[in-house]
Residue frames relative to the residue before (quaternion, step in Angstrom):
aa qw qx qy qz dx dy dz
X 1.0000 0.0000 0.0000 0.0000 0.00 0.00 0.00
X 0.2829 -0.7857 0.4682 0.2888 3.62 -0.62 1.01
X 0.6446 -0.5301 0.3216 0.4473 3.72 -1.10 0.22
X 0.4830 0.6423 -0.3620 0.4724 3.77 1.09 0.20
X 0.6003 0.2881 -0.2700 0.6956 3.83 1.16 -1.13
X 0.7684 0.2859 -0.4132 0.3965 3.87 -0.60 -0.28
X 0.4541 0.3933 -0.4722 0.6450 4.25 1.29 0.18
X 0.6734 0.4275 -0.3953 0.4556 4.19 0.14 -0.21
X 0.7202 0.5053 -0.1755 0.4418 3.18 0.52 -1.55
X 0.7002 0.4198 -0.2436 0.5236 3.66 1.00 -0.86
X 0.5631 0.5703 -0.3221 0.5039 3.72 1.09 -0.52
X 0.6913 0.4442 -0.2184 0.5264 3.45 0.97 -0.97
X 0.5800 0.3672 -0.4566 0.5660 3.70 0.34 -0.94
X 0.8019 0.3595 -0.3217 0.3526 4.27 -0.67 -1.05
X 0.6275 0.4741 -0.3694 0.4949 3.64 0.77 -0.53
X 0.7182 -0.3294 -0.0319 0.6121 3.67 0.79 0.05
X 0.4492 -0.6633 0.5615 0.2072 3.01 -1.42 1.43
X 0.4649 -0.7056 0.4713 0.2529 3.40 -0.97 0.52
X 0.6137 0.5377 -0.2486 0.5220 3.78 1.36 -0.04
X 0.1301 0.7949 -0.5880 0.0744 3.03 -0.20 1.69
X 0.5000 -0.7601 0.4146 0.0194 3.43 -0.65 1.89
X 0.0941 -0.8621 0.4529 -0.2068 3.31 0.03 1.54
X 0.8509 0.3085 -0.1757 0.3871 3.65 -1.06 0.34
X 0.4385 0.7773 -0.3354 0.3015 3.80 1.64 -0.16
X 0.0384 -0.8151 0.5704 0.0938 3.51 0.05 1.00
X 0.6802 -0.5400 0.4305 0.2458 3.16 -1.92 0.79
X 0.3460 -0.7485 0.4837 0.2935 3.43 -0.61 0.70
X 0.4915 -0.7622 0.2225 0.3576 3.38 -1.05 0.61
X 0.4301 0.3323 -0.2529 0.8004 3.53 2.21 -0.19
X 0.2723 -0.7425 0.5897 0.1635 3.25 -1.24 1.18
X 0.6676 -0.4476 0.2418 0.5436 4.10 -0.70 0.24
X 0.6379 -0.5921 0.4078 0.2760 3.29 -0.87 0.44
X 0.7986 0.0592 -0.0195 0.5986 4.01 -0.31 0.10
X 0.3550 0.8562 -0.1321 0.3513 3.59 1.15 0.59
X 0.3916 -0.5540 0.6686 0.3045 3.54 -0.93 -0.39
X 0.6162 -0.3740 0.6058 0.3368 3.50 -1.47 0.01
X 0.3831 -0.4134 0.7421 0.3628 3.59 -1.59 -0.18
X 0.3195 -0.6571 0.6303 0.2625 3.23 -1.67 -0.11
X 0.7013 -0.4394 0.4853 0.2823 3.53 -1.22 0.26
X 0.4339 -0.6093 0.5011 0.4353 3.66 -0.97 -0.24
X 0.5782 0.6070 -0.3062 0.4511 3.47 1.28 -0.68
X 0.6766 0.5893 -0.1692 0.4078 3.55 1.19 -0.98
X 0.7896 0.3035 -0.2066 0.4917 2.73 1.17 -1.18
X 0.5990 0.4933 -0.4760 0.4138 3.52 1.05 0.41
X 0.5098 0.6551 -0.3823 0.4058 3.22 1.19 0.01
X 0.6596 0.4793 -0.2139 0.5380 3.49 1.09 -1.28
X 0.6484 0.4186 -0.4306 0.4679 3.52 0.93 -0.42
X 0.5827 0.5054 -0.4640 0.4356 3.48 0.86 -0.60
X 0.6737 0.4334 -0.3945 0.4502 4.08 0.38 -0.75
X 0.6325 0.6035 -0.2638 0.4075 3.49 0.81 -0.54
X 0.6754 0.5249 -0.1043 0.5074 3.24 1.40 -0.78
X 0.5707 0.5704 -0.1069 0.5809 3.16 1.71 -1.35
X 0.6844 0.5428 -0.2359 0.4258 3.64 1.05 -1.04
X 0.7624 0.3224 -0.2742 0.4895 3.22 1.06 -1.25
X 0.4514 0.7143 -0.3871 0.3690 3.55 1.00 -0.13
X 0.6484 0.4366 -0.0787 0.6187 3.52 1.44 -1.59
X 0.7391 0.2401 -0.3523 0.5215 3.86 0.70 0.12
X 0.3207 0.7184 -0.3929 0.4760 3.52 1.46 0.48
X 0.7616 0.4016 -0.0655 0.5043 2.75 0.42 -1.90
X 0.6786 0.3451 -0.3389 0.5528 3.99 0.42 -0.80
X 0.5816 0.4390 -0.5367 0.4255 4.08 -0.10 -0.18
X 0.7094 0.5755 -0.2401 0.3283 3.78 0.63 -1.56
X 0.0514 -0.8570 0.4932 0.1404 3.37 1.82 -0.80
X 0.1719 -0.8437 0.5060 -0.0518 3.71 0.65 1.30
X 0.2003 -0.6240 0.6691 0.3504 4.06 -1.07 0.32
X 0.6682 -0.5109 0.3899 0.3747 2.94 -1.54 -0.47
X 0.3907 0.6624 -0.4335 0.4697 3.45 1.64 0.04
X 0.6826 0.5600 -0.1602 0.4414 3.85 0.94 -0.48
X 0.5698 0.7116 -0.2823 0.2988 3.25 1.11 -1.41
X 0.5638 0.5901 -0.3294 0.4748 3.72 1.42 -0.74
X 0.8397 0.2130 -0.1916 0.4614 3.08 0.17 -1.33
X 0.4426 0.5128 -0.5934 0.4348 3.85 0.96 0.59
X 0.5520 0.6529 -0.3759 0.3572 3.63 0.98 -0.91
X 0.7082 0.5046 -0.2586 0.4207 3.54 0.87 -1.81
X 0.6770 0.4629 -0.2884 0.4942 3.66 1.25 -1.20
X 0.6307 0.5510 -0.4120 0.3590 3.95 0.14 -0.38
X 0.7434 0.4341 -0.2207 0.4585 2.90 1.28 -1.63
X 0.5408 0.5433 -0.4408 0.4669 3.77 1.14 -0.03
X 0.7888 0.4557 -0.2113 0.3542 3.15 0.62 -1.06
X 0.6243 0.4991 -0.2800 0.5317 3.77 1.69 -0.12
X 0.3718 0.7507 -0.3287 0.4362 3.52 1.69 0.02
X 0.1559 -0.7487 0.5148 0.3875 3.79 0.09 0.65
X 0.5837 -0.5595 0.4680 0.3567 3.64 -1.32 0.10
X 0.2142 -0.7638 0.4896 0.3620 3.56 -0.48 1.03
X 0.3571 -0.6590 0.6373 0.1790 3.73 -1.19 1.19
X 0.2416 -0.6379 0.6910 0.2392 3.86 -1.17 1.25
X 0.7524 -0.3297 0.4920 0.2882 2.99 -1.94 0.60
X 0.0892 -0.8634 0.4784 0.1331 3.22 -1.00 0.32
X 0.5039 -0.6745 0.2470 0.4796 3.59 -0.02 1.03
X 0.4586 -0.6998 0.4772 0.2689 3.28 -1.44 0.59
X 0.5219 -0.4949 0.4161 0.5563 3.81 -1.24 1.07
X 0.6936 0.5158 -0.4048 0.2983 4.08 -0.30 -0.95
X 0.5671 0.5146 -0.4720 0.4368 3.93 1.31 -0.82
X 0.4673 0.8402 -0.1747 0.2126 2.79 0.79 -1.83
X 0.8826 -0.1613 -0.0216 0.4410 3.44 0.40 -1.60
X 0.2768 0.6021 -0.5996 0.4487 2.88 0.81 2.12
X 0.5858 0.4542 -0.4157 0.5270 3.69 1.41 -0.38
X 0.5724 -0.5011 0.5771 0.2968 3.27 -2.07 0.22
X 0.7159 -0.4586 0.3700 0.3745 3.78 -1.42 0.54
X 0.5685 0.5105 -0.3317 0.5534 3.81 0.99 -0.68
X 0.8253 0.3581 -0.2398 0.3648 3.32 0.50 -1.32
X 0.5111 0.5259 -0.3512 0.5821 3.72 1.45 -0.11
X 0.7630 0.2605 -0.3396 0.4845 3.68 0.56 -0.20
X 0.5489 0.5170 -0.4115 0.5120 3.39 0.63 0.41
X 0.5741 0.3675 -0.3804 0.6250 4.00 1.13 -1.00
X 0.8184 0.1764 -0.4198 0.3506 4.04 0.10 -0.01
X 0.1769 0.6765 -0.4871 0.5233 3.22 0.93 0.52
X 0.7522 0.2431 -0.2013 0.5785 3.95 -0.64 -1.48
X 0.7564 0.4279 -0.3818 0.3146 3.94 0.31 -0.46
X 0.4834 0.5661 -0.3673 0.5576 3.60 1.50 -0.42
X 0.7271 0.2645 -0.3640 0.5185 4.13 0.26 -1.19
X 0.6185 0.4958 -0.5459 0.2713 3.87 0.34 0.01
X 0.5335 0.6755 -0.1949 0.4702 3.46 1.50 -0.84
X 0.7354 0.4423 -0.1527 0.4901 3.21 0.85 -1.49
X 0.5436 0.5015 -0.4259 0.5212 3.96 1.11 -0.79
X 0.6213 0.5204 -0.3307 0.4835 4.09 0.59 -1.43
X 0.7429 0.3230 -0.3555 0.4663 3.93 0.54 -0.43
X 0.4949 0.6152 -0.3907 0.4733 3.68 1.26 -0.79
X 0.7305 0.4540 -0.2477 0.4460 4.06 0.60 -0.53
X 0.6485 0.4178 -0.4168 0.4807 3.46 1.04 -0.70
X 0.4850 0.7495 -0.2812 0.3521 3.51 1.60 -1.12
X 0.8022 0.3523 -0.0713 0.4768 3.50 0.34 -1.37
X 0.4738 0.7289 -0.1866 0.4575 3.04 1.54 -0.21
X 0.6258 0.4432 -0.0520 0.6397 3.01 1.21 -1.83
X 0.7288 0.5069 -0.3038 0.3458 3.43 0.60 -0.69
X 0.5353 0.6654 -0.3023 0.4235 3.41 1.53 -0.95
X 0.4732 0.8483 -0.1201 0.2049 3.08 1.11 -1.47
X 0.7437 0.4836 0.0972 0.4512 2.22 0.42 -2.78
X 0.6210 0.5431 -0.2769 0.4926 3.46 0.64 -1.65
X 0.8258 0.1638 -0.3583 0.4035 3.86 0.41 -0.85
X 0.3617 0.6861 -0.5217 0.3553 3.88 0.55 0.83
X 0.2840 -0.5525 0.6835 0.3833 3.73 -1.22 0.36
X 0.8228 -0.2771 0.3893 0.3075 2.85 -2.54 0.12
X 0.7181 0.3930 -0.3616 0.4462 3.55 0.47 -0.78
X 0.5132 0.6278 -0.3626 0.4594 3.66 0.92 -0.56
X 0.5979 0.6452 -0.2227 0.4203 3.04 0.51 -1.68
X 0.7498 0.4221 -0.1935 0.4714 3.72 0.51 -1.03
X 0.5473 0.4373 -0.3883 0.5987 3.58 0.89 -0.43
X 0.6882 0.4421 -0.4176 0.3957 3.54 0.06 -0.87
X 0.6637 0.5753 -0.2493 0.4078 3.42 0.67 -1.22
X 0.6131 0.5712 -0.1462 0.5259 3.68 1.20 -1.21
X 0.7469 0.5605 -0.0965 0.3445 3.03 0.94 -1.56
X 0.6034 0.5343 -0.1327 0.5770 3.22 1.60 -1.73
X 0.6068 0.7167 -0.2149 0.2681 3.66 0.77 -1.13
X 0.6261 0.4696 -0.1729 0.5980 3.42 0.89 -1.76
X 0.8308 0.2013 -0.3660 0.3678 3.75 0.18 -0.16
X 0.2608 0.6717 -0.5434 0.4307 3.60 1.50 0.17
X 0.8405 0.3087 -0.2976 0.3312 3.56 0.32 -1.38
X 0.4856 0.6513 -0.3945 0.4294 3.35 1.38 -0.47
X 0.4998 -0.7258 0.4366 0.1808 3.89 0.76 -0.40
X 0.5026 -0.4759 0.3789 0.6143 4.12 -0.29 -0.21
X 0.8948 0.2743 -0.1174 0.3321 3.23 -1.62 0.10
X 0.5754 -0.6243 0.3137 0.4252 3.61 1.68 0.35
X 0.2645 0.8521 -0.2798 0.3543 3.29 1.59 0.63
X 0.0519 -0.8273 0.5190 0.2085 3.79 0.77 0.81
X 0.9079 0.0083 -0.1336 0.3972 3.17 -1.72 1.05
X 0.5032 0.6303 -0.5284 0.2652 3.65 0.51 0.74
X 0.6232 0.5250 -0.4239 0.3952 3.63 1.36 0.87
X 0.4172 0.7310 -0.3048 0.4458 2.87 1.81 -0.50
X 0.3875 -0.6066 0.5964 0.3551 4.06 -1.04 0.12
């Protein structure tokens, strides 16, 4: 993978994670010396401000003209799109199919994934292409620090 797809690929995973965390009920004694848990609703909120934040300090480092402003428009709005998440087969389909036929049902679920990452990708890429060199480097700088940080703000958990 050249350092362009993993600056795309790493822009895309942090600019919106693709894991939206659902169903988390409040405990009824929150942790001790703590915060609260959050909710699933909560926490998809906070991910949305969180997302929204780095987007808005994206945009204010890059110091965009207005010759740009489109294709910042086309990228934000890709990148604030939730990812559509296929169904995943169930354990019970599963082991009623045959080994061919289980690697084919994950098969069609990987290229449905992969197409949903291929858009945020090309996306990111459009972008880029309409940035100068100095831009370019913020993005690159910019996109970077959360590469190492990993999904979910996770240091070094993309790294080997």
């Amino acid at each position: 993978m050249t350092t362009f797809h993993r600056i795309a690929l790493s822009a895309a995973l942090l600019i919106t994670s693709s894991i939206h965390l659902t169903g988390f009920a409040q405990p009824a004694n929150p942790p001790q010396g703590g915060r609260p848990m959050m909710g699933g609703a909560q926490m998809e909120s906070h991910r949305e401000a969180k997302h929204q934040k780095h987007l808005n300090d994206l945009k204010s480092a890059l110091q965009l003209d207005s010759t740009q402003e489109s294709a910042w428009n086309a990228f934000s709005a890709e990148m604030k799109t939730p990812m559509k998440r296929p169904a995943r087969p169930q354990p019970a389909e599963m082991e009623k199919m045959t080994t061919p036929e289980r690697i084919d049902k994950m098969m069609a679920f990987k290229g449905e994934r992969d197409a949903e990452m291929s858009k945020r990708m090309t996306a990111t890429k459009n972008f880029y292409a309409s940035l100068n060199p100095a831009q370019q480097k913020v993005f690159d700088a910019h996109t970077h620090k959360f590469m190492k940080q990993g999904p979910m703000g996770h240091h070094d958990k993309m790294r080997p």
